[in-house]
C-alpha positions as a Markdown table, in Angstrom:
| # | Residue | x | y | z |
|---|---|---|---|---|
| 1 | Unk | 4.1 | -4.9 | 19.6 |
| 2 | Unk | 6.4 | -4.2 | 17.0 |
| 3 | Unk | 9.8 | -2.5 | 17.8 |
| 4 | Unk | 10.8 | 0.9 | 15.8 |
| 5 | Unk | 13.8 | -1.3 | 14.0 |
| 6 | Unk | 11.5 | -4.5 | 13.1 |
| 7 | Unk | 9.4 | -1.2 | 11.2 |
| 8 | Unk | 12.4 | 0.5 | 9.6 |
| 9 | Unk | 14.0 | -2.8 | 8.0 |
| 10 | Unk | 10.1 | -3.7 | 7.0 |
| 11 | Unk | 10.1 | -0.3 | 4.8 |
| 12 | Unk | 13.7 | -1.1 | 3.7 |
| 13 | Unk | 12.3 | -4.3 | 2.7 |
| 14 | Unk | 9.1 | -3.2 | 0.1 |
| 15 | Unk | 10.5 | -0.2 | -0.7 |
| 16 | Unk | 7.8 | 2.0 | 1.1 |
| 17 | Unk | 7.6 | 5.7 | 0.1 |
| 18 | Unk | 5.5 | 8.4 | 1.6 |
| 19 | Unk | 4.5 | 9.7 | -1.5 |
| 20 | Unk | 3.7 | 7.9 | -5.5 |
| 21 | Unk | 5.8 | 9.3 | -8.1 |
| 22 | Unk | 2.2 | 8.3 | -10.1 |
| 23 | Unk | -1.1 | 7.1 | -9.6 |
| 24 | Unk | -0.2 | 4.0 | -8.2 |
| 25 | Unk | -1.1 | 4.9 | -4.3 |
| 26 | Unk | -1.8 | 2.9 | -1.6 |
| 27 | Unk | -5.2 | 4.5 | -1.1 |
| 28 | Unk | -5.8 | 2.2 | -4.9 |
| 29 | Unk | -4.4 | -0.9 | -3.6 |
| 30 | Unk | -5.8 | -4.3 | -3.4 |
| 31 | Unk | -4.4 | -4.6 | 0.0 |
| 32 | Unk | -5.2 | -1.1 | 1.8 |
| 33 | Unk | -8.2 | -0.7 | 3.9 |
| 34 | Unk | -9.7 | 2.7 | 4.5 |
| 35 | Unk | -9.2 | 3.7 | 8.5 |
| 36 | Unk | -10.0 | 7.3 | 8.1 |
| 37 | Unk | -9.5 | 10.1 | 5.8 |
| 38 | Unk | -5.8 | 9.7 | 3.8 |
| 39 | Unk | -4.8 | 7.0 | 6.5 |
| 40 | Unk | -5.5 | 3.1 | 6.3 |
| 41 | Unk | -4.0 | -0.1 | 6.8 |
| 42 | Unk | -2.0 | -2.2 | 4.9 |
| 43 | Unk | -3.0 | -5.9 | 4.6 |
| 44 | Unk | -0.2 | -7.4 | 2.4 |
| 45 | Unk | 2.0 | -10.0 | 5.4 |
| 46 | Unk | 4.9 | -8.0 | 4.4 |
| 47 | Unk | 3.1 | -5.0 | 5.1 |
| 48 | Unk | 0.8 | -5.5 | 7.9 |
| 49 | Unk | 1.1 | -1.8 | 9.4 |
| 50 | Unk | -0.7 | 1.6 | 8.9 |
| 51 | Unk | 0.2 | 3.8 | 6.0 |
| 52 | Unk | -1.3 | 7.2 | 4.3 |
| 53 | Unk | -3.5 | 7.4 | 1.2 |
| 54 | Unk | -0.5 | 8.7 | -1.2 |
| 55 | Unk | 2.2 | 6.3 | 0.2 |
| 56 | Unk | 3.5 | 3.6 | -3.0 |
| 57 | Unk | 5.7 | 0.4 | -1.8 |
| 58 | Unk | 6.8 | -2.0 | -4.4 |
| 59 | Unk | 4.4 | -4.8 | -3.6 |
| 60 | Unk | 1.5 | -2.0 | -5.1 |
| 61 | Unk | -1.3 | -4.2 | -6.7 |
| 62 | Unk | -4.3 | -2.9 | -8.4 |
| 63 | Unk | -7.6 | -2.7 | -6.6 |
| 64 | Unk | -10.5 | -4.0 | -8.7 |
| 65 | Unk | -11.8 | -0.7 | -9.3 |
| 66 | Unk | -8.4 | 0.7 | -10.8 |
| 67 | Unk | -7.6 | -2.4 | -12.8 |
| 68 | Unk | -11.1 | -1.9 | -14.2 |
| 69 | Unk | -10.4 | 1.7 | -15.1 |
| 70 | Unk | -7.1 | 0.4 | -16.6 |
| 71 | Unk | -8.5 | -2.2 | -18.9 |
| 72 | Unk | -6.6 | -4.9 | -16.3 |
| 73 | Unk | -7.9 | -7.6 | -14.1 |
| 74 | Unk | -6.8 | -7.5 | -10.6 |
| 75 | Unk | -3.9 | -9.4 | -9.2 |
| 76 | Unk | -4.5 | -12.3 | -7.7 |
């Protein structure tokens, strides 16, 4: 089980923010996975916790469907 302070430095340390500041979201990341309605999980090892549809963190990569969209392939 993970402590309250191991979570805190671990959004210190991407950068996580409850909210995008533009339509990169976590709910159009490569790494999220769909729990229920605006709340998933994050799969990225830094990550590796639960986080709502609109959050952004630094470590954001483009799902397939969004890099499509974008005229991008998807990170690897």
């Amino acid at each position: 089980m993970q402590s309250v302070e191991e979570l805190k430095q671990r959004v210190e340390n991407i950068d996580l923010w409850a909210y995008s500041t533009n339509e990169d979201r976590c709910d159009n990341c490569r790494f999220y996975r769909v729990l229920k309605e605006d709340i998933g999980y994050c799969a990225h090892r830094d990550v590796d916790m639960v986080v709502g549809a609109a959050w952004w963190c630094k470590l954001w990569a483009p799902d397939a469907k969004t890099a499509a969209t974008r005229g991008q392939s998807p990170s690897s």
